[in-house]
C-alpha positions as CSV (number, residue, x, y, z in Angstrom):
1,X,0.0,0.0,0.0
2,X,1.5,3.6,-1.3
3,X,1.7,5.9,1.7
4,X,0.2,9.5,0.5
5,X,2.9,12.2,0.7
6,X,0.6,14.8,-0.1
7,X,-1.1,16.2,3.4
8,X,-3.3,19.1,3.5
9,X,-2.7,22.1,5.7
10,X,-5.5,24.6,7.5
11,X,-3.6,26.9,9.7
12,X,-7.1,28.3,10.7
13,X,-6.3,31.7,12.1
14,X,-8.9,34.3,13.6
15,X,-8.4,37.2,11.0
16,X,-7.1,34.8,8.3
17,X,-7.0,31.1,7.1
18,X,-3.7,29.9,5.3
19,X,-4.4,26.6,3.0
20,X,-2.7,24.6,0.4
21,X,-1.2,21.0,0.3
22,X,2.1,20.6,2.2
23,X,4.4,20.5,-0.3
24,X,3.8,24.2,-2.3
25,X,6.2,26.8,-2.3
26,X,3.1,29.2,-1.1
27,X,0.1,28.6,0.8
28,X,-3.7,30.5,0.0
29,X,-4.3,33.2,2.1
30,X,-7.9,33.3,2.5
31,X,-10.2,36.0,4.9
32,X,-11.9,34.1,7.9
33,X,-14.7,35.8,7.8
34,X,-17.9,36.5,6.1
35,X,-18.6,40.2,5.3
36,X,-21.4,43.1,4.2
37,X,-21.1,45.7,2.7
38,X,-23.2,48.5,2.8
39,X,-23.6,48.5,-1.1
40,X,-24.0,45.2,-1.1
41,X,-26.4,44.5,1.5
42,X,-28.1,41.2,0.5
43,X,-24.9,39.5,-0.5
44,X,-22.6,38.1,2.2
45,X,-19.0,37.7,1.1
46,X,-17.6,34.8,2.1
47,X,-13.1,34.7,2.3
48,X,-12.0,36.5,-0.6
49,X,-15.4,36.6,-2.4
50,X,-14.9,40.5,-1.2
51,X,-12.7,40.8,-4.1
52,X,-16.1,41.0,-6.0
53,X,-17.1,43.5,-4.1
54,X,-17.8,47.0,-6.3
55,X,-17.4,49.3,-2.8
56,X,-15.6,47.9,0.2
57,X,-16.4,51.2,2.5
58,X,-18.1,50.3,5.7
59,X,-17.8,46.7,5.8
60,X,-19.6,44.6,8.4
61,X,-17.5,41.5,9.4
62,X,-18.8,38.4,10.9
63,X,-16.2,36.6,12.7
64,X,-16.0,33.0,13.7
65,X,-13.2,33.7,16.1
66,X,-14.0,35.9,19.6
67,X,-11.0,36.9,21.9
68,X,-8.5,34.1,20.1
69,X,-11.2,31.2,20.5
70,X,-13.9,29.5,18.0
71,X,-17.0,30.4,19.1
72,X,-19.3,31.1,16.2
73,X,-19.4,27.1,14.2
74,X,-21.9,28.5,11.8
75,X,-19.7,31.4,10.4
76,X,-16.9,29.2,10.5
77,X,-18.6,26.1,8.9
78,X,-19.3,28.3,5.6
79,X,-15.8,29.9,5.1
80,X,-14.7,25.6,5.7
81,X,-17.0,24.9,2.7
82,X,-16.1,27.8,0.8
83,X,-12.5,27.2,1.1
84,X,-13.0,23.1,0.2
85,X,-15.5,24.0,-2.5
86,X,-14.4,24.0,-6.2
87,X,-13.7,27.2,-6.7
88,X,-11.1,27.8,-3.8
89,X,-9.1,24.7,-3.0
90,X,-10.9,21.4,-3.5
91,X,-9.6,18.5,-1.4
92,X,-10.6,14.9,-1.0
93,X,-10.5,14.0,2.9
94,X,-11.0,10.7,1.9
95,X,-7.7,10.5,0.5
96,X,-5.7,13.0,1.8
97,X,-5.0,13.5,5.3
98,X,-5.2,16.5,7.2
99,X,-3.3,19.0,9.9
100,X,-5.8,22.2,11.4
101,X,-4.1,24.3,13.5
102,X,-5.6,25.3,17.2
103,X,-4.9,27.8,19.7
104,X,-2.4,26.7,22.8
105,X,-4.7,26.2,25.8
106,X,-7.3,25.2,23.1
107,X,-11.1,24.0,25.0
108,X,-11.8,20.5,25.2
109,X,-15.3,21.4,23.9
110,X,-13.5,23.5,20.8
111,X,-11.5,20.7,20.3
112,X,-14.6,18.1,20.3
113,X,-16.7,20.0,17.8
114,X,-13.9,20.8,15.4
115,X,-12.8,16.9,15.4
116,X,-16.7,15.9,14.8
117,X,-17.1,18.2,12.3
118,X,-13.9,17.2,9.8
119,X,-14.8,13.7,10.6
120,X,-18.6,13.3,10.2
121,X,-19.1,16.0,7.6
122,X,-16.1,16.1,5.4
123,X,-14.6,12.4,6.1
124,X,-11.9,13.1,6.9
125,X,-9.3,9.9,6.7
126,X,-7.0,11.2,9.2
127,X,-6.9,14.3,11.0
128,X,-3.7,15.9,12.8
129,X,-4.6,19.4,15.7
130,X,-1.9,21.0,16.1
131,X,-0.5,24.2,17.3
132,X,1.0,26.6,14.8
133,X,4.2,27.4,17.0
134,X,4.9,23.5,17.3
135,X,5.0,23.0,13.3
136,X,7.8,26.4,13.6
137,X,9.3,24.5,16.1
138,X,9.4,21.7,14.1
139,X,10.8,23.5,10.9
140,X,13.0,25.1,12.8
141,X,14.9,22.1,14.4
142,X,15.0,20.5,11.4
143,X,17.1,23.6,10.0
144,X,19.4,23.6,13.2
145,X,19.5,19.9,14.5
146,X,21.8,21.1,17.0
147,X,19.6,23.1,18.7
148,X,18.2,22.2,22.1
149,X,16.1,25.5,22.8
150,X,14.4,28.4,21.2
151,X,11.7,30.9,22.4
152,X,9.0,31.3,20.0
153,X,6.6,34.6,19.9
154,X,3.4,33.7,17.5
155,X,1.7,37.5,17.4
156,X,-1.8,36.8,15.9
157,X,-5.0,38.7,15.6
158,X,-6.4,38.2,19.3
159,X,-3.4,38.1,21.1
160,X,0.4,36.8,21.3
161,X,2.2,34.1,22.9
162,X,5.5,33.7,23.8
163,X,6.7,30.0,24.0
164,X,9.9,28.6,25.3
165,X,10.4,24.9,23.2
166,X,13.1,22.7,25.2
167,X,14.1,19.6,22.7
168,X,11.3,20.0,20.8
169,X,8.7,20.2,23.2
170,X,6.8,23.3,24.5
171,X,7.4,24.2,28.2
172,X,3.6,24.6,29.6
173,X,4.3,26.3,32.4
174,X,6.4,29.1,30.5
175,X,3.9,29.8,28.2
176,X,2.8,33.6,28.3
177,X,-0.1,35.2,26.7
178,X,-0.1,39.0,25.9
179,X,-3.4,40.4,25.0
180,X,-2.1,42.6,21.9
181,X,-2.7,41.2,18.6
182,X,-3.3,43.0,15.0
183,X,-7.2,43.1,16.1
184,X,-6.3,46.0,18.5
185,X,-3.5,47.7,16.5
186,X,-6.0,48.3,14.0
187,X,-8.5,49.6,16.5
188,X,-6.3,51.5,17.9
189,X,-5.1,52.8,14.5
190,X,-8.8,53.9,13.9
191,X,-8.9,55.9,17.0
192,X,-6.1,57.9,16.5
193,X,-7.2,59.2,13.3
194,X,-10.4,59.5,14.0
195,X,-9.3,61.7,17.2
196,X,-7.1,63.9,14.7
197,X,-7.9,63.9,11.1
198,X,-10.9,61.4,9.7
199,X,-13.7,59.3,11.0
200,X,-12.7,56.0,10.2
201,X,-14.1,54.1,12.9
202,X,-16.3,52.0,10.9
203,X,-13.6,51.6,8.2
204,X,-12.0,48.6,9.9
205,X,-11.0,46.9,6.4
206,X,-9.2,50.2,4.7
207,X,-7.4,50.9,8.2
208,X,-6.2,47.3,8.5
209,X,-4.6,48.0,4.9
210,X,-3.2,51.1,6.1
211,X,-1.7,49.2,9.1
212,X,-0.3,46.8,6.9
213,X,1.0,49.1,4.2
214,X,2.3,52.3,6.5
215,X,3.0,50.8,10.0
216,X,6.5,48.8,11.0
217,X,7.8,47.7,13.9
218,X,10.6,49.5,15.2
219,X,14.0,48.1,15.6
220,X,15.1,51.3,17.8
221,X,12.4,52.6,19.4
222,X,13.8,56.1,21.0
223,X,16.3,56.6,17.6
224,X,12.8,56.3,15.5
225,X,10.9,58.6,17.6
226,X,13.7,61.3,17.8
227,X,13.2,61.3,13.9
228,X,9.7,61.0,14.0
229,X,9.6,64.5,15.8
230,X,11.8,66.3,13.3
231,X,9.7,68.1,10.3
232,X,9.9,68.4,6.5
233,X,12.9,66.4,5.3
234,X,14.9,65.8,8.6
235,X,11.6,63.7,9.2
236,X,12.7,60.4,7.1
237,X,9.7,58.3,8.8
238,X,6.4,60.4,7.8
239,X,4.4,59.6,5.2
240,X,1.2,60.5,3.5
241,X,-1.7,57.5,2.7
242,X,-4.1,58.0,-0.5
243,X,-7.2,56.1,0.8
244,X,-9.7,54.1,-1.9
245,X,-12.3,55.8,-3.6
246,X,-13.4,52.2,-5.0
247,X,-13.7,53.9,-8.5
248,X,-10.0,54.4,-9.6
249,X,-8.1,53.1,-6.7
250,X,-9.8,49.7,-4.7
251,X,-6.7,50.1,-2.5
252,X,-4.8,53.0,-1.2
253,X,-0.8,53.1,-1.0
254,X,1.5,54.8,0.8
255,X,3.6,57.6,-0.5
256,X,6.3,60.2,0.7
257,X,5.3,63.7,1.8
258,X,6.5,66.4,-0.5
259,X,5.6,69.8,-0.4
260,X,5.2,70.3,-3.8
261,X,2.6,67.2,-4.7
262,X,-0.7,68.6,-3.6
263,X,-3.4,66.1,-3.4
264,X,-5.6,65.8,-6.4
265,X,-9.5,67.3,-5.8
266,X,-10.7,63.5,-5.7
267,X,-7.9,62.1,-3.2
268,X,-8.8,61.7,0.3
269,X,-5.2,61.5,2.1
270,X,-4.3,60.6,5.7
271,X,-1.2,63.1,6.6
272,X,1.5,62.7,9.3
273,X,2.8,65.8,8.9
């Protein structure tokens, strides 16, 4: 009997699912979510069905995930068919095993439905649940056999661990959990510019592009801020954001301040000046 090679992967995240079959160079990145807009109101998008989407202003998202944890099964049960349907990334269970990744300090219940579920509704042949910092782990001592330790910090949409690994296995009771994920960088995003230039506080889906486009993480904290106070060209960290009309432009972008480029009459820009 052939033993299958081919395993699929569902690192099931609360903002976003990663999927593919474990040996591609790059997985599908895929929204966890279902969303409205307030164009659109009778269609729910489901993953990247937003793409279809003529004006992404406003959107409504339904999450399966609350505070790190599945809570909401219905939610998440039709972004699972969507993303095993045909037109996303078919698999046969049957055939092909698979590894879904969980929360460390997952609940028993959680872990209970999500088992029943991949078994009795998508027969699954063989199903592997797994944490997401243990397959890093794993990659990682298989690129540095002669490691015995390493300190692993997964930063995800609810929150972040921090996970001490001693000879492959995690150490329980070093575990930390910090309640700052991307969830409340982008809230707290919103609120600053809200407070200071725009209301954007129901604009959750530009901001968390804006976040991701504009925002870095600083790799010396009091050298970046000295700069950051600095004006016109001293000031090497400021920069200006063109948000989305969803006309021309169904994404903004970031670009540097100059004096001399004056927004157009139809651009909406968030300045750090």
């Amino acid at each position: 009997m052939a033993i299958s090679r081919e395993v699929f992967v569902l690192d099931n995240g609360a903002y976003t699912a990663k999927v593919g079959i474990s040996n591609s160079e790059h997985p599908r990145v895929i929204p966890n979510c279902i969303m409205k807009a307030k164009s659109e109101r009778r269609r729910p998008f489901v993953g990247d069905q937003l793409e279809d989407c003529r004006d992404a202003s406003g959107l409504f998202y339904i999450l399966p995930f609350q505070k790190g944890y599945l809570v909401n099964w219905d939610v998440q049960k039709n972004v699972w068919d969507y993303i095993f349907s045909k037109e996303c990334c078919p698999a046969n269970f049957s055939e092909t095993p698979l590894v879904v990744t969980e929360p460390y300090f997952n609940f028993p219940s959680i872990q209970e439905a999500m088992t029943e579920i991949f078994f009795e509704e998508y027969e699954c042949k063989s199903l592997l649940r797994i944490n997401a910092g243990d397959l890093s782990c794993y990659n990682y001592k298989k690129k540095n056999p002669g490691t015995l330790c390493c300190l692993l910090v997964d930063s995800g949409y609810s929150f972040t661990h921090v996970v001490p690994y001693i000879k492959g296995k995690k150490l329980k009771q070093g575990i930390r959990r910090i309640d700052v994920g991307g969830k409340m960088l982008t809230n707290h995003l919103k609120e600053i510019i809200s407070y200071r230039q725009l209301h954007v506080m129901d604009e959750t889906h530009v901001m968390n592009q804006v976040k991701e486009d504009a925002c870095f993480v600083s790799q010396n904290f009091f050298r970046d801020m000295d700069i950051a106070r600095k004006r016109d060209k001293e000031n090497t960290i400021a920069r200006d954001y063109v948000l989305p009309d969803f006309t021309t432009l169904r994404r903004g972008y970031v670009r540097s301040i100059d004096p001399v480029d004056k927004a157009g009459e139809s651009e909406q820009v968030i300045s750090q000046k």
